[in-house]
C-alpha positions, 0 to 999 in steps of 0.5 A: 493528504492523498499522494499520488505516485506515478509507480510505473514508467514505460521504456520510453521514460514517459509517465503510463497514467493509467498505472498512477495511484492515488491512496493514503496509509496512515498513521505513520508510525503504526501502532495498532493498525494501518488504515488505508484508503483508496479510491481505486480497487485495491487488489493485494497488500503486502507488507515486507521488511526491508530484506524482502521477509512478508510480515503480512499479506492480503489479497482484497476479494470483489470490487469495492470504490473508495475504501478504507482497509484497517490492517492488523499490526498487533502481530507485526513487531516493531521497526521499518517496512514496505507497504506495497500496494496493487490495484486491480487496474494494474497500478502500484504503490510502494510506501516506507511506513514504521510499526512503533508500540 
């Protein structure tokens, strides 16, 4: 189901449209990979540990419309992280996603 996140509010308190972002990560738990699709031009993904440790990270080259991005999570051990997500117009999204093989 696609979910939509308005990540970003301006010091007013109201809602930018421009930075909402429409994407959906699955499965969730991983175990192989995560699939991530987005009609927007995703520019970078980054994948940390709650502390804040970069357990993989991604910068997505040209402008490709809805697609789907498969990230490898055979390296990454099992456990809880944050999936961040920026789109070339400056939108961001941030998920909660679990590795578990």
């Amino acid at each position: 189901f696609p979910v939509t996140i308005n990540a970003c509010k301006d010091y007013t308190g109201i809602i930018n449209p421009r930075n909402s972002l429409q994407i959906e990560s699955y499965p969730n738990p991983a175990t192989d990979f995560i699939f991530i699709y987005s009609a927007e031009n995703i520019a970078e993904i980054t994948i940390q540990t709650i502390t804040g440790a970069v357990v993989y990270q991604s910068t997505i080259q040209g402008d490709i419309k809805t697609t789907t991005i498969d990230v490898s999570a055979n390296h990454i051990a099992n456990g809880e992280y944050l999936l961040f997500i920026k789109a070339k117009n400056g939108a961001n999204i941030t998920k909660a996603i679990a590795i578990t093989k």
